[in-house]
N, C-alpha and C positions, 0 to 999 in steps of 0.2 A: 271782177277778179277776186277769188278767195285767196287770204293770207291765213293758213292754216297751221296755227303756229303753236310755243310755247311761249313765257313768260318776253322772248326775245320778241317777238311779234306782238303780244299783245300791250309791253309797253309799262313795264313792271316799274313802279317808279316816276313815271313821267305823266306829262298831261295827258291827254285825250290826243289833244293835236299834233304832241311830240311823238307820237306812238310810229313805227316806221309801216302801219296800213297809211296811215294818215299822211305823210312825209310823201311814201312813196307817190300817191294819189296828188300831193300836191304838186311833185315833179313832175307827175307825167300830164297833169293840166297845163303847167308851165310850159310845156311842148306843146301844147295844144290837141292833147290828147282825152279826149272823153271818159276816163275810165273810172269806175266806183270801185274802191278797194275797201273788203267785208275782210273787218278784224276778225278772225275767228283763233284767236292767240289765247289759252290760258295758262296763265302762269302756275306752273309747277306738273305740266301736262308730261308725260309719257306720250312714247311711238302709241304706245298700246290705248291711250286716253284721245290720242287723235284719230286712230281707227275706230275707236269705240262711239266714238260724236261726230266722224264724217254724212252721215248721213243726215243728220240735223244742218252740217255744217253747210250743207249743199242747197238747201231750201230756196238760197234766189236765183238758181240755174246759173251758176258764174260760165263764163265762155273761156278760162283761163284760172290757172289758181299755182300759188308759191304753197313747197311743202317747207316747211321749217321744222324739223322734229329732230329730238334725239339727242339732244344736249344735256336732257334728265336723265334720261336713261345712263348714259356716262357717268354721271356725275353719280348715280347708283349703284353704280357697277353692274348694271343688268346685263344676262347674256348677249350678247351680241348677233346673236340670232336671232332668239326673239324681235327685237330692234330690227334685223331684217326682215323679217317677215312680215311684220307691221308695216312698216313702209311699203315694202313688194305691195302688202293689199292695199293701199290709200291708193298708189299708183294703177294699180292695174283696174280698183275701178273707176278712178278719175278719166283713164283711159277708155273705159268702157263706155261712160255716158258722155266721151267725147269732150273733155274740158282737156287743152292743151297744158301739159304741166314743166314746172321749173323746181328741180328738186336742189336744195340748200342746203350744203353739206354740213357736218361737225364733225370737230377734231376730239379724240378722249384725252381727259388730262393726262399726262404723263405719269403720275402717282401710281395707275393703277397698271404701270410694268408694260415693258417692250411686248409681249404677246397680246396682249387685250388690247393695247393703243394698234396693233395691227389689224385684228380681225375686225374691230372696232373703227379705224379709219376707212378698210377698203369698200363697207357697206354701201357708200354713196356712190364713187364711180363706178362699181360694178351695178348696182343698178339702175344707174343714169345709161351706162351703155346698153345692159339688156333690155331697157323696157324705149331707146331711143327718146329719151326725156331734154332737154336741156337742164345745162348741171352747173351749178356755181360750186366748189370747192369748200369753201369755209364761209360761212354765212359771218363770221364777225372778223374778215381779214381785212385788216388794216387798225381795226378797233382794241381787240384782244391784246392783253398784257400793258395796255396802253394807261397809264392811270387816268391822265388829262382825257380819259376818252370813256370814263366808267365811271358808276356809280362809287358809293364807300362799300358796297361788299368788293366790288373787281371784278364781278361774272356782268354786271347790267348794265350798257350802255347810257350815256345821260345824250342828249337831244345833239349834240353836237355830233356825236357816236354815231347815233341814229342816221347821223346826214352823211356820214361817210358813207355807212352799208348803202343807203339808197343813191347814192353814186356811183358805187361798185355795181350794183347788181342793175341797174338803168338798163344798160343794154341789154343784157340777156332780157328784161323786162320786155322791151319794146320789140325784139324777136319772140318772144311768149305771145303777145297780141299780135301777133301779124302771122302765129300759126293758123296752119288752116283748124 
């Protein structure tokens, strides 16, 4: 399974093993589940820097892969389009080569005004529905605004954090590997 991420994926801060590829894979072992989770998270990546390296990203033929993208992009204030349409293509060609996908929503901060935090929010359900994806919502819910649950900036998860999202997101997980 590829986790194709930004700094949130690939563990900005944390060990190697706190990293939530690492986490996740240990939970889904704990189940008894066989599965290798390929960090492909770098920190400080763009929608645009994960279309850009998907294809490198994809090298060990994963059978499943989580998108995490687009919390930079916010956080830039990058058009919101663009943002979509980056994603659109990760998606459509992960669909293409036949890797069942889980696409991991972001929310845009609030700062950057009621009309951007819209066009900006509806990117992920709208095309968790178009492209028929499984959809998590918010990739850091229950985490977010949380201090006891973040690093000292407040955007990075600390390992405890890390164990919620892979709590949260389990199931849809385990519906991701049992797509056909």
């Amino acid at each position: 399974m590829l986790a194709l991420g930004d700094s949130l994926t690939a563990g900005y801060g944390l060990a190697v093993d706190q990293a939530f590829p690492a986490r996740l894979q240990a939970a889904l072992r704990e189940q008894g589940l066989r599965v290798r989770v390929i960090n492909a998270g770098v920190s400080g990546d763009t929608s645009a820097g994960g279309r850009a390296r998907l294809d490198w990203s994809l090298a060990d033929n994963p059978a499943a892969a989580i998108v995490e993208l687009g919390a930079n992009d916010a956080l830039r204030g990058l058009d919101p389009e663009e943002t979509r349409a980056n994603l659109d293509a990760i998606i459509l060609e992960l669909k293409k080569r036949g890797i069942a996908v889980l696409l991991a929503g972001m929310l845009a901060p609030p700062n950057l005004g009621p009309e951007y935090e819209a066009r900006f929010n509806a990117i992920y359900p709208d095309l968790a529905a178009r492209h028929g994806v499984l959809f998590y919502p918010f990739f850091l819910d229950g985490v977010a605004a949380r201090p006891e649950l973040n690093q000292a900036d407040g955007m990075h998860p600390t390992a405890a954090g890390v164990d919620i999202i892979v709590d949260r997101l389990l199931p849809l997980v385990r519906e991701l590997i049992k797509a056909p």
